[in-house]
N, C-alpha and C positions, 0 to 999 in steps of 0.2 A: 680865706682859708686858714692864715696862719697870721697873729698880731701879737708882737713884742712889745710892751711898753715897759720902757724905763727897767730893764731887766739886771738886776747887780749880780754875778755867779764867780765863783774863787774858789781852788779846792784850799781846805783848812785853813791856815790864816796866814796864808801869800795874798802877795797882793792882787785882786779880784782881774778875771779875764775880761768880762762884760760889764759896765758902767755906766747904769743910766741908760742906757744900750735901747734904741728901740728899733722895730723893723720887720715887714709886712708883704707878704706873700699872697697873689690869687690866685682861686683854684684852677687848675688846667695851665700853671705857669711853669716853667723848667727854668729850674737855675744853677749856676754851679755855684762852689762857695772856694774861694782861693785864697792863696797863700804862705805864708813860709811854714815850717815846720813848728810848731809850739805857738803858734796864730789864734788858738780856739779853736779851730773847725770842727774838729770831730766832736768836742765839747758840745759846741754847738746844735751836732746833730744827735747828742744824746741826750740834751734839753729838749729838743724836739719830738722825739724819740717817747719821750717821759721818764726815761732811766736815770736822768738829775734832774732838782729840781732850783728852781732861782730861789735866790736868798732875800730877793728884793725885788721888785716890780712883777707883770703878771705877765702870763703865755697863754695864750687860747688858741686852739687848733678846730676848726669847722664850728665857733662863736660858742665851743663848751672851752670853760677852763681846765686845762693839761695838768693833774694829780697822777695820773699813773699812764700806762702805756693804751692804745687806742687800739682797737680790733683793725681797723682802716688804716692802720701805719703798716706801712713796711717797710724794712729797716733790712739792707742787703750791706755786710762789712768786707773788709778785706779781705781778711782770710778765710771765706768762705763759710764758715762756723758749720759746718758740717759734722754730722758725727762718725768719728771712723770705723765704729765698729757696726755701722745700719749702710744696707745697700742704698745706692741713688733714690732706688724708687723710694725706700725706706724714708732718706732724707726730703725727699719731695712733700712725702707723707706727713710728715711729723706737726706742720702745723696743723692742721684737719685733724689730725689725731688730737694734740692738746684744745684743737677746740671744740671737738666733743667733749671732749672729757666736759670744759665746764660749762657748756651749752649756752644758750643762743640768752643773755642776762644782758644786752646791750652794754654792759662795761669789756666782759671777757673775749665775748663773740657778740658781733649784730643781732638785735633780736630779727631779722627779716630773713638769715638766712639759715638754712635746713643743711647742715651737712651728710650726705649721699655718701654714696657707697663711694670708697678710697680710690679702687679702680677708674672708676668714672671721672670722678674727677681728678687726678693725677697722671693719668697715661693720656690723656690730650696734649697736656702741656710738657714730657717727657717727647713728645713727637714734635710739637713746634722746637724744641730746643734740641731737637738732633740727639737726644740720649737715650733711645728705644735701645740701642746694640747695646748700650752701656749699665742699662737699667739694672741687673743684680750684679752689675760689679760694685768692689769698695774704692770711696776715695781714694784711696793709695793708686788703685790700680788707675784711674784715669788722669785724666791732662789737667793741667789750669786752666783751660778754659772749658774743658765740663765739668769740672767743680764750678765755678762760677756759673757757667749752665744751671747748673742745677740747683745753686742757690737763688739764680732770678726765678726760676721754677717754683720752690717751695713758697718764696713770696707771694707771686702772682698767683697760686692756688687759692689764695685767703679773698682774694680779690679786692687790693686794698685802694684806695683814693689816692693817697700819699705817700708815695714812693723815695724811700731817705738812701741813699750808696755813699758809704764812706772809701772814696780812694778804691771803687772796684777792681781796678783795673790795671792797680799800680804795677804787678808782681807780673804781668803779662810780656808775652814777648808781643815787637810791634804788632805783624799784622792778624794777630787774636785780640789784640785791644781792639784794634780799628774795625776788627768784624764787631765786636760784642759792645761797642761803641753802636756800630750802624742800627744792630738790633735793639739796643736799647731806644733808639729815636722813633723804630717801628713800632715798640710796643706801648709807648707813651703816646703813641695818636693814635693807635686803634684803639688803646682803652682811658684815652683822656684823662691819663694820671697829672696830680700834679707830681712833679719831681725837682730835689734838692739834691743835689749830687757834689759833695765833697774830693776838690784835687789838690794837690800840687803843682799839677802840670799847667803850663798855660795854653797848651795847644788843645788840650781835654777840654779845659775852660770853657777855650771861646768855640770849639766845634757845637758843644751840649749845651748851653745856656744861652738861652734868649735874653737871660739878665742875669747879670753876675756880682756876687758879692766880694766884697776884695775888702780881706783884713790884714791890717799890719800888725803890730806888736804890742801887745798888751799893755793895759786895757783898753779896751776897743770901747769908744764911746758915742761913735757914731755909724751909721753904714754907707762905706763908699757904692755905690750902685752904678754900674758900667751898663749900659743900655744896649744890645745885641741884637736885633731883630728879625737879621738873615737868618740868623741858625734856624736848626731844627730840617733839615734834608743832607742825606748825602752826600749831595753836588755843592755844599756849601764848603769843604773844605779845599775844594780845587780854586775856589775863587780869589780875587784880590779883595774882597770885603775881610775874609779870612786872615788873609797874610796879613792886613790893615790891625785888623783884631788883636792880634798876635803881639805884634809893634806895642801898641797902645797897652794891652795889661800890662805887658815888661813896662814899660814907662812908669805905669801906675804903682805896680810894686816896687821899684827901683825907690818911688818916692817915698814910700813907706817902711822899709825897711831899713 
């Protein structure tokens, strides 16, 4: 799904985050991506992304080379990137709207898919995300966690293979993380997304990733890969595979940092 080789990336002339850098994702895999703050990560996921590009070595995403952004990315950030002045359903909307606009050319949108009427496709997934009551309100008016609703929403409208979350879930209070935490695990095995999910946290880490990347501090020249294989259910954070889990990344960062 996804093959890094030898990738050099730096913004202007610091010294380069990614060095030589290589590193490989399968499709239908979930991974988190950890570590300290100014690590790369996010970087990271906007090389993925297509929104940087490497200065050196190559990126291929689904065995095409990665030049610009993929109709099959989706790319869920922090803050929600909502727009304040368009209601929920609005914001749910809006990629199906920009991808009409430039229709089905295999770069902008898939040539295989026909975008339908907005309704249609948009008020299903306002109802699996619980934001039907909420649907002509603005951002402002709702919670953190239907904002983030509703940006996993606009995503999943596109119906993308590759699902990127930068830090979703940073700004949550606990147990809205650990709901939208649980949904996200549902939504990635109903629809056999692969997923790359960016934290800080280590307990995000290891609940979401069945394998996880652990970077230290620049330049990153190689990928540490923590192997996870419990994850991916529910009942996997009440375990002691978990609390094990947990133990072992602090270790692992402790040493790299």
């Amino acid at each position: 799904m996804i093959e890094l080789e030898r990738l050099t990336f730096g913004y202007s002339t610091d010294a380069p985050i990614f060095e030589d850098f290589s590193w490989s994702v399968d499709a239908g895999e979930a991974w988190s991506v950890l570590g300290p703050s100014g690590c790369g990560k996010t970087t990271l996921l906007y090389l993925l992304a297509g929104l940087r590009r490497p200065q050196a070595g190559s990126l291929h995403v689904d065995g095409q080379p990665l030049d610009r952004p993929r109709p099959r990315t989706g790319l869920i950030l922090q803050d929600y990137g909502l727009m304040p002045w368009a209601t929920v359903r609005e914001n749910v909307a809006l990629g199906l709207r920009v991808r009409g606009f430039y229709g089905p050319d295999g770069r902008h949108a898939p040539p295989d898919e026909v975008v339908g009427q907005l309704r249609e496709r948009v008020d299903p997934w306002l109802e699996r995300m619980g934001l039907l009551s909420v649907r002509d309100h603005y951002p402002g008016q709702t919670s953190g966690g239907q904002r983030q609703r509703a940006a996993i929403a606009r995503t999943l409208t596109l119906n993308p293979d590759l699902l990127l979350m930068d830090e979703p879930f940073a700004s949550l209070d606990a147990p809205t993380r650990e709901d939208l935490q649980d949904l996200t695990l549902q939504l990635r095995a109903e629809r056999d997304l692969t997923l790359i999910l960016v934290t800080h946290t280590i307990e995000e880490a290891a609940f979401l990733g069945q394998r996880i990347l652990v970077l230290g501090r620049p330049p990153t020249r190689r990928a540490l890969i923590v192997d996870n294989p419990k994850a991916g259910t529910v009942e996997y954070r009440q375990s002691d595979g978990y609390a094990s889990m947990c133990r072992e990344l602090r270790e692992r960062l402790g040493a790299l940092v």
